[in-house]
C-alpha positions in Angstrom: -3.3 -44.4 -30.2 -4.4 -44.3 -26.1 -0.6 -43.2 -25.3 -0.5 -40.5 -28.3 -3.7 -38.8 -26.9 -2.2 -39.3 -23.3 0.9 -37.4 -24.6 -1.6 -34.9 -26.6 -3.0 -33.9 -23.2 0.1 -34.2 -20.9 1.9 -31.6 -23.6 -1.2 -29.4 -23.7 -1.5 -29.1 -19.5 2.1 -28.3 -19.4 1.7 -25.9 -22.4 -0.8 -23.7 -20.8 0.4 -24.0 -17.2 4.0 -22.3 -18.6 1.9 -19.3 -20.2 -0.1 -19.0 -16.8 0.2 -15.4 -14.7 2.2 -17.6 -12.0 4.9 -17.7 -15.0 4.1 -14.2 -15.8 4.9 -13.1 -12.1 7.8 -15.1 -11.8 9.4 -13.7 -15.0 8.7 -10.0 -14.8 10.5 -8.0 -17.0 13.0 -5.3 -15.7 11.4 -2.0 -14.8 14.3 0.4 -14.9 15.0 3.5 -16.4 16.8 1.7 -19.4 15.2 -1.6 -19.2 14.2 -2.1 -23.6 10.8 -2.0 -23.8 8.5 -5.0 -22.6 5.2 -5.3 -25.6 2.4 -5.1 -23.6 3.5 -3.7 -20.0 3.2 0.1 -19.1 5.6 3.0 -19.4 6.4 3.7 -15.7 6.2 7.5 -14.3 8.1 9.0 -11.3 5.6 10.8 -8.4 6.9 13.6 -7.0 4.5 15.0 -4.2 6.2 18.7 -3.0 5.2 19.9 -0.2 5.8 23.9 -0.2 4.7 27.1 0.2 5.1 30.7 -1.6 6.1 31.8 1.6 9.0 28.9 1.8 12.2 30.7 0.8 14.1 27.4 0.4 11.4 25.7 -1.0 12.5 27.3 -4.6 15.3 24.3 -4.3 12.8 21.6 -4.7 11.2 23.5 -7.8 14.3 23.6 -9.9 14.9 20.4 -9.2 11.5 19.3 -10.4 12.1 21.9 -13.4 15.0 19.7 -14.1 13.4 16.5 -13.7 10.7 17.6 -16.3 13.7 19.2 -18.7 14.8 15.7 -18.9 11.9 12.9 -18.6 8.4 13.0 -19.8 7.7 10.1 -17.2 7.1 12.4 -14.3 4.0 13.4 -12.5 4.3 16.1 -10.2 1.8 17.5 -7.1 2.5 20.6 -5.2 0.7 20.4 -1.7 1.1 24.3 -0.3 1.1 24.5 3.3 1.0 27.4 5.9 -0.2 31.0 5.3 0.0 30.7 1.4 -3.1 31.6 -0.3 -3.3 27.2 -1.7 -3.1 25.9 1.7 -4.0 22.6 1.9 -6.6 22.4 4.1 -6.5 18.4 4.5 -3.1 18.1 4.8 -2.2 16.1 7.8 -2.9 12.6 6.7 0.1 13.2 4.6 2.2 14.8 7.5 1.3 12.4 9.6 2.6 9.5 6.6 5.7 11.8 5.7 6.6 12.6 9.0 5.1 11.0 11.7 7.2 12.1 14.7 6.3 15.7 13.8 4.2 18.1 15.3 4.3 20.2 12.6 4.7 19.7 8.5 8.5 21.1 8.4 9.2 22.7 4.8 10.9 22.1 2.5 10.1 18.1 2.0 9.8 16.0 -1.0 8.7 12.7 -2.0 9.4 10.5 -4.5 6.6 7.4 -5.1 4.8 8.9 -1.8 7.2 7.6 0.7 10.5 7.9 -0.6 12.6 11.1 0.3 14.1 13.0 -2.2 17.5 13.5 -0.7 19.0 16.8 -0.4 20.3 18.9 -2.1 17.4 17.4 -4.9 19.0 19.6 -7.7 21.8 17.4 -7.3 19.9 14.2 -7.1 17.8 14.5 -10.1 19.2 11.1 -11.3 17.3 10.1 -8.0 13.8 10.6 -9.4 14.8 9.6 -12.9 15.7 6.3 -12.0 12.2 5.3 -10.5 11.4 6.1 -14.4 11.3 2.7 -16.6 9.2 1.2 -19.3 7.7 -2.1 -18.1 5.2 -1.3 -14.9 2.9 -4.3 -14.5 0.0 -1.6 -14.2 -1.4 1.3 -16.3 -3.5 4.0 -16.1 -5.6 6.4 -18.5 -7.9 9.4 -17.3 -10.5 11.0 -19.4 -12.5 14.3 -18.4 -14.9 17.1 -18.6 -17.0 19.5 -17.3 -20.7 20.6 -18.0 -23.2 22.3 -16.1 -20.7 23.4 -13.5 -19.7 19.7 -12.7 -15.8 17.8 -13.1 -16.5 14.4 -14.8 -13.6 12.3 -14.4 -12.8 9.1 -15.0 -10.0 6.7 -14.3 -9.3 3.7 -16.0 -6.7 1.1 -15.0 -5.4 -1.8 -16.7 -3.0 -4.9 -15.1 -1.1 -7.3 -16.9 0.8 -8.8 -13.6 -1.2 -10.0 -10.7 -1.8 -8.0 -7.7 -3.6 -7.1 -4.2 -4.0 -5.0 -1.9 -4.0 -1.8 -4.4 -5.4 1.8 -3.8 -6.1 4.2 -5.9 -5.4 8.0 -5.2 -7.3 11.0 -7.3 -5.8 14.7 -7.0 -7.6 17.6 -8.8 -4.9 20.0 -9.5 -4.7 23.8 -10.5 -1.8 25.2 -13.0 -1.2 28.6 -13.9 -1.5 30.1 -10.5 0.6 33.6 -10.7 2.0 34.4 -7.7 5.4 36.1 -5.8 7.2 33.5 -4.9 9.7 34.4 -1.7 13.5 32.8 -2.4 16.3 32.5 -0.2 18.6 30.3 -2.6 20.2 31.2 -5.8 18.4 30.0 -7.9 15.7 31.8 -10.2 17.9 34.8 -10.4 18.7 35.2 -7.5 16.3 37.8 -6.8 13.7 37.9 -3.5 11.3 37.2 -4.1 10.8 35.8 -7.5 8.4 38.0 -9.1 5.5 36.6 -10.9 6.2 32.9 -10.5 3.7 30.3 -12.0 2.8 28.2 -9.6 1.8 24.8 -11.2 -0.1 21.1 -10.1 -1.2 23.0 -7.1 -3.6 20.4 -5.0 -7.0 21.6 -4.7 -9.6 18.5 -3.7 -8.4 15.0 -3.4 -11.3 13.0 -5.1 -10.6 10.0 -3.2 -9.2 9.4 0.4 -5.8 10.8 0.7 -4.5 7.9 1.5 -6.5 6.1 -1.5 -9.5 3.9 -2.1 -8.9 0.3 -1.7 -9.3 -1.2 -5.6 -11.9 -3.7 -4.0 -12.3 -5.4 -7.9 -9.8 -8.2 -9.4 -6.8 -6.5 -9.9 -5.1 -9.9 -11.6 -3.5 -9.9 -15.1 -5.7 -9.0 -18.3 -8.3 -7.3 -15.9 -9.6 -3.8 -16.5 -11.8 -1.3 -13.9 -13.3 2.0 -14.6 -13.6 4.7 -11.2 -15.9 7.3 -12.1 -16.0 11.2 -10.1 -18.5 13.8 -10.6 -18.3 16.5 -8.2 -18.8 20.5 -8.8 -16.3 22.8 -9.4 -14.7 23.7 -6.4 -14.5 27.2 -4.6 -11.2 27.1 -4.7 -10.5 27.3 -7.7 -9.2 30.4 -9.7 -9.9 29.2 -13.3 -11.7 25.9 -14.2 -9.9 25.9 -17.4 -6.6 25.5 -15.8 -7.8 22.0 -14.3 -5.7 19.0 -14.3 -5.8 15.7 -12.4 -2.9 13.1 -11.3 -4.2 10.0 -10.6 -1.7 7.1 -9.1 -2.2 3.6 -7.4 -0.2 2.6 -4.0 0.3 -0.6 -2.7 -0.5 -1.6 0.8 2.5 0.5 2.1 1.8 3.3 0.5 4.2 3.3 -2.1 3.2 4.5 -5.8 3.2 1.5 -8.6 2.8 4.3 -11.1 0.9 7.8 -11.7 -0.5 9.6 -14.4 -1.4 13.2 -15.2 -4.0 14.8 -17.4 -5.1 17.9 -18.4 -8.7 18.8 -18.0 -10.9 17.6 -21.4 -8.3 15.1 -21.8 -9.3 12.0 -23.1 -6.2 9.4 -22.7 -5.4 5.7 -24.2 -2.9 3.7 -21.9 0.7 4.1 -22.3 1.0 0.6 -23.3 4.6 -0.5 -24.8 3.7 -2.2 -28.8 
């Protein structure tokens, strides 16, 4: 009966230890764009972070591409960062020149990013499979953002989920602007043709980054089956136009500054994770 109850336990230790996060992380599931669906893990979205301006002839390139992008993937979040003498400029703005291009004096336009630190090569119309392949269906980490405003103050919250282990982590808050109507110059073909584009809706303009540009450190356990809640209240800012045309893209970077995955929301939005069943 002693070696039976022996056995009991022996098979029970080993049992648990296979179902441990150390098996977990040592068997992740395949993240790419066609990978079948994992139950539990997190539909993975593309960043795109454009940096541009309405005075940027050939910056009209990059924006059909993301046009594309969009036309064929809902697992895309996109940010325009306007630089320059543009009417959006970004005043903050050189943290990321100085992660996108570091040996610059100056933020050189067109330039595109894919995850934060991956260049979108050019020409990107032509590359679209390029963004769509950092697309998949089993990310390790998810993300849901809820929001509001009252009394003339933007309530956000962000809520993150893990089902891998991980460290290191920081987590990046835009507010954004959509619906911004404004000439756009254009020195390619595309968009008629015409110079400049009359009229063009500028969207996911970057207003206020809520958190360091660079990110917050995610100073909580950020190991499998854990959940954390950031909270932002801030008031509307001058900037902007129209608070009803509000959105927010919120993404989480690891120690290199690469995005894990992003998520976008429109203001009053109150999301649920986009959790494979």
């Amino acid at each position: 009966m002693k070696k039976i109850k022996t056995l009991f336990y022996l098979l029970t230790f080993f049992a648990i230890f296979s179902c441990s996060d150390t098996k977990v992380i040592e068997n992740l599931p395949a993240d790419t764009e066609d990978a079948e669906p994992v139950p539990g893990y997190f539909q993975k979205n593309v960043l795109i972070e454009d940096y541009t301006g309405t005075w940027c002839g050939n910056c009209t390139r990059v924006a059909y591409a993301i046009d594309q992008v969009h036309l064929q993937t809902d697992k895309v979040v996109t940010v325009a960062i306007h630089n320059g003498n543009d009417p959006y400029h970004f005043e903050n703005f050189m943290p990321l020149k100085d992660l996108i291009m570091p040996d610059s004096p100056a933020l050189e336009l067109p330039q595109s990013r894919l995850n934060r630190t991956i260049t979108w090569l050019s020409p990107e119309p032509s590359n679209i499979q390029q963004a769509k392949g950092l697309t998949g269906n089993n990310s390790g980490l998810g993300l849901a953002i809820s929001s509001s405003i009252s009394n003339g103050m933007v309530n956000v919250e962000v809520n993150m989920k893990f089902v891998q282990n991980y460290s290191g982590l920081k987590l990046v808050v835009y507010l954004l602007e959509d619906h911004l109507i404004r000439n756009q110059v254009n020195y390619t073909s595309y968009y008629g043709n015409v110079n400049p584009v009359p009229n063009y809706e500028h969207n996911h303009v970057l207003r206020l980054n809520l958190t360091d540009l660079l990110g917050d450190p995610i100073t909580e356990n950020t190991t499998a089956g854990q959940q954390i809640t950031k909270s932002f209240s801030i008031p509307v800012p001058s900037n902007i136009s129209n608070p009803d045309n509000i959105s927010f893209a919120a993404f989480i970077v690891q120690a290199d500054n690469l995005s894990l995955n992003a998520r976008h929301a429109d203001l009053n939005e109150n999301q649920t994770y986009q959790q494979n069943q």
